[in-house]
Backbone as XML, in Angstrom:
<?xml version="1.0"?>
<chain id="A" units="angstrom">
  <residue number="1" name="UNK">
    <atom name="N" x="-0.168" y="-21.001" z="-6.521"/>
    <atom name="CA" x="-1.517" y="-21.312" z="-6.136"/>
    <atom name="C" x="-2.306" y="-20.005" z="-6.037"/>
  </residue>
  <residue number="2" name="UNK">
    <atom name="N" x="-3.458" y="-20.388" z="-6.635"/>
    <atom name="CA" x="-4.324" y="-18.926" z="-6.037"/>
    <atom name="C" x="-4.998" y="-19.030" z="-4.753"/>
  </residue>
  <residue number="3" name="UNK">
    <atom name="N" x="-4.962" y="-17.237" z="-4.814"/>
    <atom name="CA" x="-5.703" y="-17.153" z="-3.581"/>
    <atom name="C" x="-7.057" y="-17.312" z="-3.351"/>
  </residue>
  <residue number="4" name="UNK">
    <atom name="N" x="-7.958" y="-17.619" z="-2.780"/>
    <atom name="CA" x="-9.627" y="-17.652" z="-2.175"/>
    <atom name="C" x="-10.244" y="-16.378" z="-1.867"/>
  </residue>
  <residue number="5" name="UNK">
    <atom name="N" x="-9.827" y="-15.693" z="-2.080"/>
    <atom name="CA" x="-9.851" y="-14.077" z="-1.553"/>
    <atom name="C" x="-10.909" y="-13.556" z="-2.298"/>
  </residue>
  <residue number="6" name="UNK">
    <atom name="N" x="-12.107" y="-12.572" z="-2.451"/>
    <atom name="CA" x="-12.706" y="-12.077" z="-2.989"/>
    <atom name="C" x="-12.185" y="-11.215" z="-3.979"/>
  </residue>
  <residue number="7" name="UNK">
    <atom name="N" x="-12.372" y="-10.878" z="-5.381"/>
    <atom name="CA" x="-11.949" y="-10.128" z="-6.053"/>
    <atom name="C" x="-11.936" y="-8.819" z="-5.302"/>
  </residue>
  <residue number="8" name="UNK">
    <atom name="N" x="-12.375" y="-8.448" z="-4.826"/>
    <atom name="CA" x="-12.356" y="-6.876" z="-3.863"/>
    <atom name="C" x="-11.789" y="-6.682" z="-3.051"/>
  </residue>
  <residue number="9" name="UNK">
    <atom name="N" x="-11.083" y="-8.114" z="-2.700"/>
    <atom name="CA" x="-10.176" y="-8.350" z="-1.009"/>
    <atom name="C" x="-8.755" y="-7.433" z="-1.446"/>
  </residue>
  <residue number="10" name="UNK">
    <atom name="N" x="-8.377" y="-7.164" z="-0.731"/>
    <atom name="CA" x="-6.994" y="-6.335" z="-0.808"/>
    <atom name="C" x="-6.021" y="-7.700" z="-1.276"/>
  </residue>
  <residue number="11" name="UNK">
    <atom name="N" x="-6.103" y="-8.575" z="-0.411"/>
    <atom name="CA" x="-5.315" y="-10.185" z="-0.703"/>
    <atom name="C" x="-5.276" y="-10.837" z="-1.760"/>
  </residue>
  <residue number="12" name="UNK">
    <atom name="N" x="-6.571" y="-10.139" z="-2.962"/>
    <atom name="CA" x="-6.774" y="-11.398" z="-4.025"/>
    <atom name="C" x="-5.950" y="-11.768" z="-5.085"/>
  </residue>
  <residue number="13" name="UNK">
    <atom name="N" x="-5.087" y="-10.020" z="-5.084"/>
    <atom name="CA" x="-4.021" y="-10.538" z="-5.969"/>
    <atom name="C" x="-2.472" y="-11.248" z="-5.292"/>
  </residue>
  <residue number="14" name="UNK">
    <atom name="N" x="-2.622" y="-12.058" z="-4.062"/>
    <atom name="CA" x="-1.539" y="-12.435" z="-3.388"/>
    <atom name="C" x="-1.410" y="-13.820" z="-3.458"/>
  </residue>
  <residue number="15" name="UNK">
    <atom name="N" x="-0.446" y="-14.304" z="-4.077"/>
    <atom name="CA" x="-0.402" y="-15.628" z="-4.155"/>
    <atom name="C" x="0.010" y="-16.320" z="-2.675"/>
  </residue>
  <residue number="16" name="UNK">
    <atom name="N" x="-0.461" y="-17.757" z="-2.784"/>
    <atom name="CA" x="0.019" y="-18.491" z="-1.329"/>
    <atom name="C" x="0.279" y="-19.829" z="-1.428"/>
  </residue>
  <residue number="17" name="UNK">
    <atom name="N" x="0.750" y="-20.471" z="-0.462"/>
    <atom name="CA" x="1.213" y="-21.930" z="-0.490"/>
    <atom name="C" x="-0.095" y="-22.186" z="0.003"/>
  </residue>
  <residue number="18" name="UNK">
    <atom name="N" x="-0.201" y="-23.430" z="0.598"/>
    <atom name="CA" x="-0.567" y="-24.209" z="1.205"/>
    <atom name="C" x="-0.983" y="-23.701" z="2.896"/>
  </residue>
  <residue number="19" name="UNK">
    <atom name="N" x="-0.311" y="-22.871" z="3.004"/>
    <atom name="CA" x="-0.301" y="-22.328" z="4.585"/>
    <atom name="C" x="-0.355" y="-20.892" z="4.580"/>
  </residue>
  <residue number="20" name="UNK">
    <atom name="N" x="0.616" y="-20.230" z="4.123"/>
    <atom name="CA" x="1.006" y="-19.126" z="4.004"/>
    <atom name="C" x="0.359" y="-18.252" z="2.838"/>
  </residue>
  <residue number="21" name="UNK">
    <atom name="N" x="0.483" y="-16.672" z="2.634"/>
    <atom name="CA" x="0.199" y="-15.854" z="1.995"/>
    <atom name="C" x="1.488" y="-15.463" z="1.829"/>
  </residue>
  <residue number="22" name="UNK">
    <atom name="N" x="1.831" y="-15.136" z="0.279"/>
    <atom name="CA" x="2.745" y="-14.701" z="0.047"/>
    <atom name="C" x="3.279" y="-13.213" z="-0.185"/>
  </residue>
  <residue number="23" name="UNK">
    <atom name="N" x="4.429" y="-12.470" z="-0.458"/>
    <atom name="CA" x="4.326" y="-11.162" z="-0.303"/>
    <atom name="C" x="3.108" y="-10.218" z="-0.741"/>
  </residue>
  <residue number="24" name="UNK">
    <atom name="N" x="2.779" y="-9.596" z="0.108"/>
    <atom name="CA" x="1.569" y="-8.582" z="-0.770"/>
    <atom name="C" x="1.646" y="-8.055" z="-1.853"/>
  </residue>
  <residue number="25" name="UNK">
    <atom name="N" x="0.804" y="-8.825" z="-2.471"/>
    <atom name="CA" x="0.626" y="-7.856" z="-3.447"/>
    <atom name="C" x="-0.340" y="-6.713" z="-3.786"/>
  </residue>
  <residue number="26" name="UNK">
    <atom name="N" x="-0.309" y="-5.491" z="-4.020"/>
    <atom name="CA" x="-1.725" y="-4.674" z="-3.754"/>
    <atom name="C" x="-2.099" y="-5.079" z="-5.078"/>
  </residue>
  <residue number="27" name="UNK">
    <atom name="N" x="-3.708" y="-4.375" z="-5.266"/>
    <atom name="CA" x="-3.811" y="-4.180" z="-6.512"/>
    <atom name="C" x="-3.632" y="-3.082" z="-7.366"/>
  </residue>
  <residue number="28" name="UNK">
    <atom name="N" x="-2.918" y="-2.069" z="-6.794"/>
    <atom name="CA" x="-2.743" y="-0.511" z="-6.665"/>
    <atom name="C" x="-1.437" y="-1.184" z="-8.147"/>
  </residue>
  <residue number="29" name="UNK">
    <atom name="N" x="-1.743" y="0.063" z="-8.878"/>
    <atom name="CA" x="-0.252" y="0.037" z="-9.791"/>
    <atom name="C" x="-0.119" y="1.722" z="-10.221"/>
  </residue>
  <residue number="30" name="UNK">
    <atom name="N" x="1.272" y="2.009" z="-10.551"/>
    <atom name="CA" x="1.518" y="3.112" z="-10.825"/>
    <atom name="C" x="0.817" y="4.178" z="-12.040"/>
  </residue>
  <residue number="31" name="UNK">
    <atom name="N" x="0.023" y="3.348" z="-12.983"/>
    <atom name="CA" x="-0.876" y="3.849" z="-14.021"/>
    <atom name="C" x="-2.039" y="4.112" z="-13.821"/>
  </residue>
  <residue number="32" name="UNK">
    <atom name="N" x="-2.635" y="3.186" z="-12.522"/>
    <atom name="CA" x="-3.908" y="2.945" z="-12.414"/>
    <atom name="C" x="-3.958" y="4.412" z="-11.239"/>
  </residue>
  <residue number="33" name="UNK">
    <atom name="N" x="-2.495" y="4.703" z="-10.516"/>
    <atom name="CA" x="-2.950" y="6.044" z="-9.493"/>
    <atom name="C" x="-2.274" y="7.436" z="-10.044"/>
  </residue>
  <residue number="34" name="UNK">
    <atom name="N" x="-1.658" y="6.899" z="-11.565"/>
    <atom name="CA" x="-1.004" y="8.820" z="-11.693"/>
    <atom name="C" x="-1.985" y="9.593" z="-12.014"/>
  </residue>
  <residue number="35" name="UNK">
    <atom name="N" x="-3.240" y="9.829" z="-12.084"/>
    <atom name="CA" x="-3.998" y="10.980" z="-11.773"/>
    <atom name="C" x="-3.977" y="11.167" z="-10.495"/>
  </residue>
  <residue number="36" name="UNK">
    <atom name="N" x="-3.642" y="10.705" z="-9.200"/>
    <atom name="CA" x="-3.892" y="10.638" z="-8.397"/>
    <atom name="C" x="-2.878" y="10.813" z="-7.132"/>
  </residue>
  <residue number="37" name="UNK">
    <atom name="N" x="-1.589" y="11.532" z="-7.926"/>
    <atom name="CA" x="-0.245" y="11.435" z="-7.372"/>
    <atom name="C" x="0.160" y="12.916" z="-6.804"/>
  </residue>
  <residue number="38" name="UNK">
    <atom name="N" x="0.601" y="13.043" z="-5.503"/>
    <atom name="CA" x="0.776" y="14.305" z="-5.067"/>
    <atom name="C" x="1.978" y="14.199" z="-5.128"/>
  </residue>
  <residue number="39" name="UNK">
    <atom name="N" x="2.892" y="15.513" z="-5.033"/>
    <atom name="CA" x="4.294" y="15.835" z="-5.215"/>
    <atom name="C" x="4.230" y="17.049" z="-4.000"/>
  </residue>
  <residue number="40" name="UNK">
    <atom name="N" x="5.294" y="17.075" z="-3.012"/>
    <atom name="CA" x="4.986" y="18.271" z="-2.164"/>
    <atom name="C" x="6.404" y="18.184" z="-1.236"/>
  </residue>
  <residue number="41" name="UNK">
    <atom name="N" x="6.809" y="18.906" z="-0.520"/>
    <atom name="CA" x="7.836" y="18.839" z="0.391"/>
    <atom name="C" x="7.650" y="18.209" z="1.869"/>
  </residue>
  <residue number="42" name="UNK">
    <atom name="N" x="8.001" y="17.515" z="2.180"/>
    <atom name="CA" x="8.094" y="16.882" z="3.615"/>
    <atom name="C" x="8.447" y="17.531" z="4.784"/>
  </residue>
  <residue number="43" name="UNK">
    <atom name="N" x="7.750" y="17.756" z="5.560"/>
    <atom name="CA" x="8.122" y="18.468" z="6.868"/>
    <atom name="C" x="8.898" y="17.659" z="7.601"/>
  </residue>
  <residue number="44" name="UNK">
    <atom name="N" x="9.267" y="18.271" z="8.520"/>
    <atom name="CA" x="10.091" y="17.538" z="9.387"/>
    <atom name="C" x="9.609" y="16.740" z="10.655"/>
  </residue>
  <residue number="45" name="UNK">
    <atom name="N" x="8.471" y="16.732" z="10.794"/>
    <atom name="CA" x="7.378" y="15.903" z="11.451"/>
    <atom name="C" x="7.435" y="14.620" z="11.234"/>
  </residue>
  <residue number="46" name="UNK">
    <atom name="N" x="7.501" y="14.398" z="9.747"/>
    <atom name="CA" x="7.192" y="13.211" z="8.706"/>
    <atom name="C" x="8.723" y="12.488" z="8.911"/>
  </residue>
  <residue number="47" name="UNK">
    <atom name="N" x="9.859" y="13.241" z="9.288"/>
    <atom name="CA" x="11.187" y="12.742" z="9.308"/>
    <atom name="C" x="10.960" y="10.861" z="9.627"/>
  </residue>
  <residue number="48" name="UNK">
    <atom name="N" x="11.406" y="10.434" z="9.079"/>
    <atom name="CA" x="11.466" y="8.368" z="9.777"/>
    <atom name="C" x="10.197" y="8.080" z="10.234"/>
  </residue>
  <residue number="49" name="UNK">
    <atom name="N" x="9.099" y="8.825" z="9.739"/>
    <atom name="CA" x="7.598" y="8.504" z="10.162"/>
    <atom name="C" x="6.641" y="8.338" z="8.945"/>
  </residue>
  <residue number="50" name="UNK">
    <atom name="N" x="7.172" y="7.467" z="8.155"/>
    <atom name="CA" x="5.504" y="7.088" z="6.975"/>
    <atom name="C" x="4.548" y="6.539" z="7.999"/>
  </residue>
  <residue number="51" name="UNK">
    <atom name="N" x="4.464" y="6.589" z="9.063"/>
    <atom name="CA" x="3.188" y="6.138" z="9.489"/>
    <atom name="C" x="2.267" y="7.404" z="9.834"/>
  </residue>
  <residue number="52" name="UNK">
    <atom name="N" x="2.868" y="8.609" z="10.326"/>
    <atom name="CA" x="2.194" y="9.927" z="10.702"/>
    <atom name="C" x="1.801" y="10.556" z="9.368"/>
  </residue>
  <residue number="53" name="UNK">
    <atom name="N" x="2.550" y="10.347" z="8.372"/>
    <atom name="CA" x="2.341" y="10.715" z="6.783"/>
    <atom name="C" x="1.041" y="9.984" z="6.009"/>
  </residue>
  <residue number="54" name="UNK">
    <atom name="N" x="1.186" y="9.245" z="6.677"/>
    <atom name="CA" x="-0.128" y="7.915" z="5.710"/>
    <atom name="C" x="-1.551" y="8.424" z="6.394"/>
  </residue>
  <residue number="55" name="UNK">
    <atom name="N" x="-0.874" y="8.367" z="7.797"/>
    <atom name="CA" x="-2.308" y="8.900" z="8.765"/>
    <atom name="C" x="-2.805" y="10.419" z="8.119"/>
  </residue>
  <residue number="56" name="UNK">
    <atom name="N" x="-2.165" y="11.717" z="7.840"/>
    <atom name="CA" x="-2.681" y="12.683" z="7.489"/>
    <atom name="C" x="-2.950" y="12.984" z="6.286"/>
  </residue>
  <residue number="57" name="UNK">
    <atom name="N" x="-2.399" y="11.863" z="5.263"/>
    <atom name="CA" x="-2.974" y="12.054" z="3.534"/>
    <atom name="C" x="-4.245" y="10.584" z="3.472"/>
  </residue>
  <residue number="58" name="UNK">
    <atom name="N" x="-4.062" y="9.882" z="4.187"/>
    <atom name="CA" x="-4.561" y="8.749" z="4.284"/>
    <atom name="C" x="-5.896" y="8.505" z="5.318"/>
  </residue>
  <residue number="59" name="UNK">
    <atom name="N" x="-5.901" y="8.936" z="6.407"/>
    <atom name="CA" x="-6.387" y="8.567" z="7.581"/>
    <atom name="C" x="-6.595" y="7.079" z="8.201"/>
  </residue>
  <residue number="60" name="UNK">
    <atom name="N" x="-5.400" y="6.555" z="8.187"/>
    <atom name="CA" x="-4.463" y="5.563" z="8.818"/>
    <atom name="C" x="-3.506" y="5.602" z="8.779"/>
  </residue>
  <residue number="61" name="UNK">
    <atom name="N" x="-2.691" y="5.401" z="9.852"/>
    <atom name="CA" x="-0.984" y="5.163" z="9.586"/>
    <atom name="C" x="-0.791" y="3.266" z="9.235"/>
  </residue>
  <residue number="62" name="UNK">
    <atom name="N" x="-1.801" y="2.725" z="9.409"/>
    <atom name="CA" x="-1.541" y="1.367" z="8.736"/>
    <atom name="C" x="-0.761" y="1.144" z="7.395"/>
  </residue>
  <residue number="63" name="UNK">
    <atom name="N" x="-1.511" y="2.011" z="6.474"/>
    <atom name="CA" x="-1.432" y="2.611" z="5.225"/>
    <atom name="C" x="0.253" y="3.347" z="4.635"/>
  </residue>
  <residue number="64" name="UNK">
    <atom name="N" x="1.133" y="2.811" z="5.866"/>
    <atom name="CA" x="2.590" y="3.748" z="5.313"/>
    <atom name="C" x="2.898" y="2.457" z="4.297"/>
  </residue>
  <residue number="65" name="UNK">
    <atom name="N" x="2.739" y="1.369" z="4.130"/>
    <atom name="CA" x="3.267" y="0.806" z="3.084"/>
    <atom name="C" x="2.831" y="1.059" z="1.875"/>
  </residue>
  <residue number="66" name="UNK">
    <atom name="N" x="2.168" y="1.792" z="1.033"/>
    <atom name="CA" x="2.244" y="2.641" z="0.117"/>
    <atom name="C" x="3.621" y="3.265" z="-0.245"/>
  </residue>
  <residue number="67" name="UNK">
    <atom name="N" x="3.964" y="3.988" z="0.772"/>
    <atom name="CA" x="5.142" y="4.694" z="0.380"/>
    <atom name="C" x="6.295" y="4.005" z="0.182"/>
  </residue>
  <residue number="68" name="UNK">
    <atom name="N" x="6.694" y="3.106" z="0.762"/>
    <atom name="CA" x="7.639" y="2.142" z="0.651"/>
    <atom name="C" x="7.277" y="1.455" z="-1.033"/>
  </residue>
  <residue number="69" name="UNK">
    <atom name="N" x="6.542" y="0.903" z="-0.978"/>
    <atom name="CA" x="5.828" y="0.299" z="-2.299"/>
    <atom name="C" x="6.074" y="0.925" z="-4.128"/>
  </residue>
  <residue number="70" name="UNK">
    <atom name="N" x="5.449" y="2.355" z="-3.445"/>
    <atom name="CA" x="5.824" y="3.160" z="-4.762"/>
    <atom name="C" x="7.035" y="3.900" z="-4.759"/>
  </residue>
  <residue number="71" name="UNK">
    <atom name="N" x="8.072" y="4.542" z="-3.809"/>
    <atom name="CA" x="8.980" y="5.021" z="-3.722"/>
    <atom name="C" x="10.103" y="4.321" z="-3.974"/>
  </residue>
</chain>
């Protein structure tokens, strides 16, 4: 089923039942961000924390599922 979501909604490419939304899907893909891809060493700050990582390249730690996503 599709979603109702605005083409601009983060959600629109997420399919759903009847009730539910199904896994996220972003609309982010790996072609559409390799100009856009940093490579760098991880401090030890960042250790078991994509959320402190998302917050200082990002400005949200909402935003750690990115890393999970593309990694």
């Amino acid at each position: 089923m599709e979603s109702n979501y605005q083409s601009n909604s983060n959600y629109a490419n997420t399919n759903k039942n009847s009730k539910y939304l199904d896994l996220y899907n972003p609309p982010l893909t790996r072609e559409t961000l390799s100009d856009k891809t940093l490579s760098f060493i991880l401090q030890p700050k960042y250790d078991r924390r994509p959320d402190i990582l998302a917050n200082d390249l990002y400005g949200s730690p909402r935003l750690w599922w990115v890393f999970v996503h593309y990694n």
